[in-house]
GUROBA-521998 format. One line per 3 residues: for each residue x, y, z of C-alpha. Coordinates in steps of 0.02 Angstrom, whole numbers. Layout:
BEGIN
X:Y:Z  ...
This chain:
BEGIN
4234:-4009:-5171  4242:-4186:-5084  4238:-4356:-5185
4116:-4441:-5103  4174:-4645:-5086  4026:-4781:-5110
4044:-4937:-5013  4057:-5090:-5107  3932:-5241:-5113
4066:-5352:-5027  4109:-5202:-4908  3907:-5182:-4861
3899:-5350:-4827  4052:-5360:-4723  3945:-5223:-4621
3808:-5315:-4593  3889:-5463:-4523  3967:-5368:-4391
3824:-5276:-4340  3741:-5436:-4324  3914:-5565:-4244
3935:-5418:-4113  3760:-5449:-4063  3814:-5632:-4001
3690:-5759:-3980  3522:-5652:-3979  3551:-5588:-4172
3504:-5404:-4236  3322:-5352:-4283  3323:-5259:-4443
3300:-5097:-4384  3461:-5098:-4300  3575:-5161:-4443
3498:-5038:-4549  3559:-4904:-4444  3710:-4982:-4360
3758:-5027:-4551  3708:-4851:-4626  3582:-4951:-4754
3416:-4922:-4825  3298:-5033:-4763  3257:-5105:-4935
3445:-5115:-4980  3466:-5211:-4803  3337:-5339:-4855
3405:-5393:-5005  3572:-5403:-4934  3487:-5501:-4798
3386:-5633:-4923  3566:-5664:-5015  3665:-5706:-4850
3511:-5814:-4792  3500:-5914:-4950  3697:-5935:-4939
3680:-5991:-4748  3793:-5871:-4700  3639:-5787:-4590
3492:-5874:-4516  3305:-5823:-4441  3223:-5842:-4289
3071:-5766:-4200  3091:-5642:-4094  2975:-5545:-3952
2879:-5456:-4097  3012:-5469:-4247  3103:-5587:-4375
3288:-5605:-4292  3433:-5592:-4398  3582:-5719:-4313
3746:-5764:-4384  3776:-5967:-4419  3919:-6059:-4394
3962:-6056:-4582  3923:-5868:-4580  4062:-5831:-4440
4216:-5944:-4529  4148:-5826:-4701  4158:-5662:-4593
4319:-5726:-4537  4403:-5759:-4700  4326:-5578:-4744
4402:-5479:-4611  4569:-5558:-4639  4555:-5540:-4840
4503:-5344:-4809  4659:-5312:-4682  4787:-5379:-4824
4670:-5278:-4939  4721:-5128:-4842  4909:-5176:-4796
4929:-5183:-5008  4820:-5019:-5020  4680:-5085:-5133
4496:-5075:-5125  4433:-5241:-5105  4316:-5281:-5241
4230:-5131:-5379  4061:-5143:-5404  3989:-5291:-5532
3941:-5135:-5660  4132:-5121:-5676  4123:-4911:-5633
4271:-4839:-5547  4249:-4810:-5361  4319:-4662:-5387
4184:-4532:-5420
């Protein structure tokens, strides 16, 4: 039997800004993060709404849809995250448990 491994809110998150970075300039509709990030679509949003209301992600209009575009502030954060999850792995720890304090371990 397999242990299945859930993905941390800081790991989710860490996701969703690269879907969105590697999409330059022109940002991500949310239809693609959700499935370039493995999300629900509800889960996405509220991930969304906190890294908007941080200023880490920003809106703009697009052809028929909201746009979801990386700021300035949100690449130097995505930054600092990708470096703090490599040393994360170098040490061999998980980067953050979940806020309910259970054991990633299932």
């Amino acid at each position: 039997m397999s242990r299945s491994t859930y993905r941390t809110e800081l790991e989710i998150i860490s996701d969703i800004l690269k879907v969105i970075s590697e999409a330059g300039v022109n940002g991500r509709y949310i239809t693609n993060i959700v499935r370039d990030a493995n999300l629900s679509h509800s889960g996405a949003l509220d991930k969304l709404k906190k890294l908007i209301k941080e200023g880490i992600l920003a809106t703009s209009e697009g052809e028929r849809k909201k746009v979801f575009v990386i700021t300035e502030d949100g690449i130097k954060f995505y930054q600092v995250l990708r470096n703090f999850q490599e040393l994360a792995c170098q040490i061999r720890v998980r980067p953050i448990a979940d806020r309910n304090g259970l054991s990633n371990n299932k």
